[in-house]
C-alpha positions as CSV (number, residue, x, y, z in Angstrom):
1,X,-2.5,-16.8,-12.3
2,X,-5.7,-15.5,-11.7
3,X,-6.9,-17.6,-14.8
4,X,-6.0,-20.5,-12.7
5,X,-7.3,-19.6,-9.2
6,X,-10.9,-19.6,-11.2
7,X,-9.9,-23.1,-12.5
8,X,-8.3,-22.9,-15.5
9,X,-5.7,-25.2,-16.9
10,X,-2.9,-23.0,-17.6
11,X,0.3,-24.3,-19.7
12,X,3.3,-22.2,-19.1
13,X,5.6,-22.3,-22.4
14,X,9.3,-21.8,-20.7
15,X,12.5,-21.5,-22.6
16,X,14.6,-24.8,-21.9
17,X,17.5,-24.9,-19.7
18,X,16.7,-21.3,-18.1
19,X,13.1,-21.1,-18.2
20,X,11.3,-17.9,-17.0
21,X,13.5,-14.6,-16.2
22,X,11.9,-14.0,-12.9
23,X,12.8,-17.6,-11.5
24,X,16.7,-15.5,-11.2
25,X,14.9,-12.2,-10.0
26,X,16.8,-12.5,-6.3
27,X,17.1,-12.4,-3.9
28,X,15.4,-13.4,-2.0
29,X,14.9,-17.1,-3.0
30,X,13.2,-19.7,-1.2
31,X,16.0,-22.5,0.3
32,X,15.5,-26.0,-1.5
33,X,14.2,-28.4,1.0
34,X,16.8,-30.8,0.2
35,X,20.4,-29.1,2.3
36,X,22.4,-31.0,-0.5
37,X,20.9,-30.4,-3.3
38,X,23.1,-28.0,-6.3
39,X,19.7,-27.0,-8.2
40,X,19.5,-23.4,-8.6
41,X,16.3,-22.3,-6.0
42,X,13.4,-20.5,-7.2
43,X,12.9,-17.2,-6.2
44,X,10.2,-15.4,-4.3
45,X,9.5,-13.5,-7.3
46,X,8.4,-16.8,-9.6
47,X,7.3,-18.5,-6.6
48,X,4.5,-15.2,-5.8
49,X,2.6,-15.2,-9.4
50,X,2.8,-18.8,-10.6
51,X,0.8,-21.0,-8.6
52,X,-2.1,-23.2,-10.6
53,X,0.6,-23.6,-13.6
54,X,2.0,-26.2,-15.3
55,X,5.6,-26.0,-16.8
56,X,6.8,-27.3,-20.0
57,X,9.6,-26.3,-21.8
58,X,9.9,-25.8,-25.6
59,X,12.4,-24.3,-28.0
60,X,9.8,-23.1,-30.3
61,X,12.5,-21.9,-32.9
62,X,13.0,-25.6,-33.6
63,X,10.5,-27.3,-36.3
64,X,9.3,-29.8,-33.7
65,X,9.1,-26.7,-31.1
66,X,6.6,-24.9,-33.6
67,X,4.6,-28.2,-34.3
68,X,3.8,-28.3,-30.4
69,X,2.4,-25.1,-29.7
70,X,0.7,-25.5,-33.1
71,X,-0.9,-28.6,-31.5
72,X,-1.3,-26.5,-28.3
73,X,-3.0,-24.0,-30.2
74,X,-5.8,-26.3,-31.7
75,X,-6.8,-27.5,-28.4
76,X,-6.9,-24.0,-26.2
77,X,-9.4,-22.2,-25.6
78,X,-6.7,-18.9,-24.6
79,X,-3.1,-17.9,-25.8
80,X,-1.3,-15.0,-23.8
81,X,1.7,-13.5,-24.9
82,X,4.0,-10.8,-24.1
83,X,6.7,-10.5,-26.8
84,X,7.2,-7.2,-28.7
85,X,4.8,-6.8,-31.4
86,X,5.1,-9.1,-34.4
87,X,7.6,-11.2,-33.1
88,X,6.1,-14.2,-32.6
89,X,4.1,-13.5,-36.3
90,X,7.5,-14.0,-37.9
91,X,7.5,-16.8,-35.7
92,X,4.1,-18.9,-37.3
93,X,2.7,-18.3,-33.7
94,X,1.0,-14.8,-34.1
95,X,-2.8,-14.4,-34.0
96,X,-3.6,-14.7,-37.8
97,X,-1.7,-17.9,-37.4
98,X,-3.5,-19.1,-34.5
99,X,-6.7,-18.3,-35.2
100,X,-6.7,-20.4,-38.4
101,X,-5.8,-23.5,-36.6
102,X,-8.5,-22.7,-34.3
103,X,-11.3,-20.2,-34.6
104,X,-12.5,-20.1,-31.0
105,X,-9.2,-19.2,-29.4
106,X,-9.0,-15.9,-27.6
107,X,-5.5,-14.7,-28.2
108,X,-4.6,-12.0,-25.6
109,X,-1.1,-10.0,-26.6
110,X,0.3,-8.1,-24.1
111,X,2.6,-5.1,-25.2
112,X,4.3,-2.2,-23.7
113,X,3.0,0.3,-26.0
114,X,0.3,-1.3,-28.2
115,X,0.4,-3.4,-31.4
116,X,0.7,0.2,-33.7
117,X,1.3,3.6,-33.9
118,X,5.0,5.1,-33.4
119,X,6.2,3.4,-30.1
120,X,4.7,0.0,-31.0
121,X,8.4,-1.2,-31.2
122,X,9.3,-0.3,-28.1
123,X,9.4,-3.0,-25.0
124,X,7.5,-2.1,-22.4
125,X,8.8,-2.0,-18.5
126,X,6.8,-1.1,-15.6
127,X,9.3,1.9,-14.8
128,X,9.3,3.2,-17.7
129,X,5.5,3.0,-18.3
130,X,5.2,4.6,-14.6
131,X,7.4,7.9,-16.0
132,X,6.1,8.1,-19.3
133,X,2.7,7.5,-18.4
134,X,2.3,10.3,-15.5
135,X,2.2,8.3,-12.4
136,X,5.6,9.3,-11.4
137,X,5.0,12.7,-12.0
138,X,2.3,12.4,-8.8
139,X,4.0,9.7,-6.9
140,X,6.1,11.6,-3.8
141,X,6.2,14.2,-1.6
142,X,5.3,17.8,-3.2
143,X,9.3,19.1,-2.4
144,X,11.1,15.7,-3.1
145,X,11.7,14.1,-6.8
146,X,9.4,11.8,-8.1
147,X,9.4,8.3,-7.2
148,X,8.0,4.8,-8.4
149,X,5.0,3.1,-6.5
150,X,6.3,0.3,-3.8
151,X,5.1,-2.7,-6.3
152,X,4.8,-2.9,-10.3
153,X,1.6,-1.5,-10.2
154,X,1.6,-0.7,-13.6
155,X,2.3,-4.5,-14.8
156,X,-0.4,-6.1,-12.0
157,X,-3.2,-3.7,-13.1
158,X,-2.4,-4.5,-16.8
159,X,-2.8,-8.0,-15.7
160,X,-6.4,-7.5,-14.3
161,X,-7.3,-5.7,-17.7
162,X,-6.0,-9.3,-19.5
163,X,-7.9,-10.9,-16.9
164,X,-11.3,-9.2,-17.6
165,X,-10.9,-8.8,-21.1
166,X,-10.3,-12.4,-21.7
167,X,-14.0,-13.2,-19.8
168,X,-15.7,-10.9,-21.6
169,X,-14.2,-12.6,-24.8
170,X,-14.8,-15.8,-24.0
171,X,-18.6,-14.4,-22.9
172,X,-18.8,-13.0,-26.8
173,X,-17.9,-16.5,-28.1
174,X,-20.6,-18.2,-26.4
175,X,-22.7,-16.0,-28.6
176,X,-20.7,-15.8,-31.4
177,X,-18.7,-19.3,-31.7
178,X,-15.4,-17.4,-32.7
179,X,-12.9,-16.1,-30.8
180,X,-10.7,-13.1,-31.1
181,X,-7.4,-11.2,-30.1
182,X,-7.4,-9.3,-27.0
183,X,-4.8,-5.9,-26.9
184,X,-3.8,-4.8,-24.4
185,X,-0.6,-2.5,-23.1
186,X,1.0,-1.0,-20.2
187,X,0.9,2.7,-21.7
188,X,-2.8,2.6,-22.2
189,X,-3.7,0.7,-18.7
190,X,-1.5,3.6,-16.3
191,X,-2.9,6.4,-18.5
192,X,-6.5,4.7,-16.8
193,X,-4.9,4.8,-13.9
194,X,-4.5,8.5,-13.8
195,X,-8.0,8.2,-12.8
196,X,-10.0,11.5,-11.3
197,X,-6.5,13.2,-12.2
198,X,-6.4,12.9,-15.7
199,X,-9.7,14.6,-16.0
200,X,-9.0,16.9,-14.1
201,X,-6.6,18.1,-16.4
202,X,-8.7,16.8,-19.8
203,X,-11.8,18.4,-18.3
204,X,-10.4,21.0,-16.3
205,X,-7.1,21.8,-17.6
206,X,-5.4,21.6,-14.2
207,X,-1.8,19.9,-14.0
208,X,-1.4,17.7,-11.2
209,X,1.2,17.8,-9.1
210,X,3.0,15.3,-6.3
211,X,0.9,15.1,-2.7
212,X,2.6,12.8,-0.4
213,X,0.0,10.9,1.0
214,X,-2.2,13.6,1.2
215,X,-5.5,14.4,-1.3
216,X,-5.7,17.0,-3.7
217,X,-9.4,17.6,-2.8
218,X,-9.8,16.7,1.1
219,X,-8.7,18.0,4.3
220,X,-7.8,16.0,6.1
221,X,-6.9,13.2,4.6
222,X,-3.3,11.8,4.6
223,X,-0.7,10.5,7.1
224,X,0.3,12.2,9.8
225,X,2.9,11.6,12.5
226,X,2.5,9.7,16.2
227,X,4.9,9.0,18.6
228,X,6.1,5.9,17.5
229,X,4.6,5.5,13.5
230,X,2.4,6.9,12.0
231,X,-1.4,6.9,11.3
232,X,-3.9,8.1,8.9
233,X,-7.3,9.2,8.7
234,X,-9.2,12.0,7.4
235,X,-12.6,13.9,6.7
236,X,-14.7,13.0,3.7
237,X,-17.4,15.6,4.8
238,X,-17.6,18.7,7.5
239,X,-19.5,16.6,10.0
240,X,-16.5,14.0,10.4
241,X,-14.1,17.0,10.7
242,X,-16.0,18.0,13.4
243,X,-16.1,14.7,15.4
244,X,-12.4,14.1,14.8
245,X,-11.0,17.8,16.4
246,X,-13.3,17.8,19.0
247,X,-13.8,14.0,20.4
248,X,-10.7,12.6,18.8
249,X,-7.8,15.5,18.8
250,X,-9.3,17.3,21.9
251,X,-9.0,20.5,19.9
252,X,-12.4,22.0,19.4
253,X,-11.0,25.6,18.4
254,X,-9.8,23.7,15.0
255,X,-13.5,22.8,14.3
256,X,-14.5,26.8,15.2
257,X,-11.7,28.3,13.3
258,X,-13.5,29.9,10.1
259,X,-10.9,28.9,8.0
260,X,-11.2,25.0,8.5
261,X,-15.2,25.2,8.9
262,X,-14.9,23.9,5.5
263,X,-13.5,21.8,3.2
264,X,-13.4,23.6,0.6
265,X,-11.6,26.3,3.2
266,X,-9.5,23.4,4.8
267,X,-8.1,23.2,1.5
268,X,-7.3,26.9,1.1
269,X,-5.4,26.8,4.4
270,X,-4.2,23.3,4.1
271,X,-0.6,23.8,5.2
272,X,-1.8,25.6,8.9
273,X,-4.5,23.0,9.0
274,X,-1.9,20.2,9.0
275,X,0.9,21.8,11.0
276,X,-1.7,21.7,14.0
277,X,-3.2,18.7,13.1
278,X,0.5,17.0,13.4
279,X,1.6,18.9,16.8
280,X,-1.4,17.1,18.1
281,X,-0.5,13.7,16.7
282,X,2.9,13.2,17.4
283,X,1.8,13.3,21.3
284,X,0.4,10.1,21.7
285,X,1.4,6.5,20.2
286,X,-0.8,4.9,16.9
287,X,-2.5,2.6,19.5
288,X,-4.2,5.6,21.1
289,X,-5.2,7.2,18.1
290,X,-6.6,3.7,16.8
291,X,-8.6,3.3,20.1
292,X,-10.2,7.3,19.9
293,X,-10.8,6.7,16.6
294,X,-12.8,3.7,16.9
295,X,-15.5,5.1,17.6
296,X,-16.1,7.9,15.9
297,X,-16.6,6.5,12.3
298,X,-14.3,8.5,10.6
299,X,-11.8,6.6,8.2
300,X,-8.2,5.8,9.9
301,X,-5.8,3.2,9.5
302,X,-2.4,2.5,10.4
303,X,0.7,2.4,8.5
304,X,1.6,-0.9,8.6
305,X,4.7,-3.0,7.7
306,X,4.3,-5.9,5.1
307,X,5.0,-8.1,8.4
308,X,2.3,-6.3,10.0
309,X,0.0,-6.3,7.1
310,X,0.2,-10.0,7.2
311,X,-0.3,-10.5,10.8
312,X,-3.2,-8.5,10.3
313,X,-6.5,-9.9,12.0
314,X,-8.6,-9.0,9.2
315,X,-6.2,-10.5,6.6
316,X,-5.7,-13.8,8.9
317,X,-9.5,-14.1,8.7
318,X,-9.9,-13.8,5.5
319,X,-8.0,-16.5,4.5
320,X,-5.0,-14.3,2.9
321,X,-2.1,-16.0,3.8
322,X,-2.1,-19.8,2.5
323,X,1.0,-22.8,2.5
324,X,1.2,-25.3,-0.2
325,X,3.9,-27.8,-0.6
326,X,6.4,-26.8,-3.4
327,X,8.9,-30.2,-4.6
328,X,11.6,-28.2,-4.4
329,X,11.4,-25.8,-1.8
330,X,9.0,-27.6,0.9
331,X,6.3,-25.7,1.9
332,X,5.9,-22.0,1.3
333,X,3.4,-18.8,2.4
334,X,1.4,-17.4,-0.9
335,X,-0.9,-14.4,-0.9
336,X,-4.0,-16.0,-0.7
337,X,-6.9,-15.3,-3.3
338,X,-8.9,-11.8,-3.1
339,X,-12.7,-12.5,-4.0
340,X,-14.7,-15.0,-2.7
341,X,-17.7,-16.7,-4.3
342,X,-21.2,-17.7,-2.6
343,X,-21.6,-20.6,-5.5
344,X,-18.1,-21.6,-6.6
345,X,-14.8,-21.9,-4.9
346,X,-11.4,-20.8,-6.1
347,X,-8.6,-22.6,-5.0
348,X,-4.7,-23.1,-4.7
349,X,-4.1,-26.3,-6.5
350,X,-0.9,-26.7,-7.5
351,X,2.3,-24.6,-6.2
352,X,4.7,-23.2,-8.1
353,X,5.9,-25.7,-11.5
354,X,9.2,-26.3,-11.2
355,X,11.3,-25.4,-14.4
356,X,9.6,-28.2,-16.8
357,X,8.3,-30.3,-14.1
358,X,4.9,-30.8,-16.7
359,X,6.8,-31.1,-20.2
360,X,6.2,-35.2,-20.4
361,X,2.7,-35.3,-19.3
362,X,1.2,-32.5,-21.5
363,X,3.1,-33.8,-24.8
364,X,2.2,-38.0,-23.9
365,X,-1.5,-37.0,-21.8
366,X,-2.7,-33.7,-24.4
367,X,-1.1,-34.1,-27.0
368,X,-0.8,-37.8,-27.6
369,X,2.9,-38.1,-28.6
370,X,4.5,-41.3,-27.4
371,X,7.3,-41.4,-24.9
372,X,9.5,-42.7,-26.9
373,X,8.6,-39.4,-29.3
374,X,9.3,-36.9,-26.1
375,X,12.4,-38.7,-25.5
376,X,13.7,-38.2,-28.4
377,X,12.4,-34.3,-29.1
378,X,14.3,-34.3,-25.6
379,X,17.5,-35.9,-26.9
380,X,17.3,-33.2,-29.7
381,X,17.4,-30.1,-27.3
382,X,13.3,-29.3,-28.3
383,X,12.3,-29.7,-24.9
């Protein structure tokens, strides 16, 4: 998707009849626009990560199926796949494959585990990969069991790893004319993740354990409790600490206390630290603490709802909530897109493919087959 918010012509290859898994993944799904109408609606799941896509459907098992992509294949600049490794080589469709028919294509694979070693085999599931690959073991509160992060981070930042590693490839074959095959896996991707804690324990042999919101290095710096919500802020240095006890909290004796003069103290005593912190906070409502805090240039926020979040000013401004006009649904809210460019302008072109919806024109218009060819691969159950 993000391929195709820079401007890329994407070609989604869906099985025929059912099409993608996650067009089921509801509720919730968006109503068709039509009150009548017995299709099957798309769900907010598809309808989130599939924008700037065509659809066309082929049963690549068939001949005729294989001959397509084949054809596909010569004319692409990028293939990305997700199957289990070396199914779709005993398929004709695997890199070696590929890459004969054309040299320049980047072919990105996408595994659980990687392409080798002893859990190559295995399919890979955000879930799992978020157990097996320690961010569950540091995900929750430090008495309560572990849990799972609120989205699939595991599977989006896997996606931005594809994302750059395809540029960079098609960068090298501008120098080298020839493309190559991209790896990448959800194991590897969340063990990156672990980030300053995994060397922590590679460098300093120190096993991490679960912090709530709070920071393993810094206090303050976590949620903590108001009237009504909750907010959080905290102290990157001693200075900040300072300014937030005695101009934000009212509590000067906090800043004097020897054992919270400093962080690395405020550590040590981290559990009295945040007991008084909290009897302070859960005085007042967010919106005072938002408006003392204001000021004072030390990092707070509120914990916000996703209907919040979106109301947002910030996020309004910045152009983060967008409506196209989907043919089956009518018109729907997307996430807008994250970066902006001072030169070149990505943009929402086309919403959500229905299941298909681009099978004729990219087999008549690409690929030069004649109707009366697509009807009858059509007849046949191809596409």
């Amino acid at each position: 998707m993000i391929l195709g918010d820079l401007g890329a012509d994407v070609i989604k290859v869906e099985t025929p009849g059912s099409g993608d898994d996650t067009r089921s993944w509801g509720p919730p799904f968006a109503p068709n626009k039509d009150p009548s109408s017995t299709e099957r609606p798309e769900s907010a799941y598809f309808l989130g990560v599939n924008r700037n896509k065509r659809s066309i459907t082929v049963n690549f098992k068939a001949p005729e199926g294989l001959d397509i992509l084949h054809r596909l294949a010569r004319t692409s600049d990028v293939v990305i796949e997700n199957f289990v490794p070396g199914k779709l080589d005993s398929m004709g469709l695997g890199y070696e494959e590929l890459s004969r028919l054309n040299p320049r294509l980047i072919y990105a694979s996408i595994t659980g585990y990687g392409p080798t070693g002893p859990y190559s085999g295995r399919s890979g599931y955000d879930v799992i990969i978020e157990a097996e690959a320690g961010l569950m073991h540091i995900t929750g509160e430090p008495d309560g069991p572990p849990v799972k992060v609120g989205t699939a981070v595991t599977d989006l930042a896997t996606g931005l790893y594809a994302h750059g590693a395809i540029l960079a490839a098609l960068l090298a074959r501008g120098r080298t004319g020839r493309g190559q095959k991209v790896d990448v896996s959800l194991l590897e991707t969340q063990v990156t993740l672990l980030a300053n804690v995994a060397h922590s324990y590679l460098i300093g042999g120190v096993e991490a354990r679960r912090w709530g919101t709070q920071h393993s290095s810094i206090v303050p710096y976590q949620a903590f409790p108001t009237a009504d919500g909750s907010i959080v802020f905290g102290a990157g240095n001693d200075r900040q600490y300072a300014k937030l006890c005695t101009a934000a909290l009212e509590r000067p004796d906090l800043a004097a206390d020897p054992r919270f003069a400093t962080n690395g103290a405020r550590v040590k005593h981290r559990r009295e630290l945040v007991r008084a912190i909290s009897d302070v906070t859960r005085t007042k409502p967010t919106a005072h603490w938002l408006r003392v805090l204001e000021p004072l240039g030390v990092p707070f926020g509120p914990v916000n709802s996703i209907a919040q979040t979106f109301e947002h000013p910030q996020v309004r401004h910045r152009n983060m909530v967008v409506e196209v006009d989907h043919p089956k649904s009518g018109p729907i809210k997307l996430v807008g897109i994250p970066v902006k460019y001072s030169d070149t302008t990505p943009s929402i072109r086309r919403a959500p493919p229905v299941l298909g919806q681009d099978t004729r024109d990219v087999l008549v218009h690409e690929l030069g087959f004649s109707h009366a060819r697509v009807d009858e691969l059509a007849e046949k159950g191809v596409i």
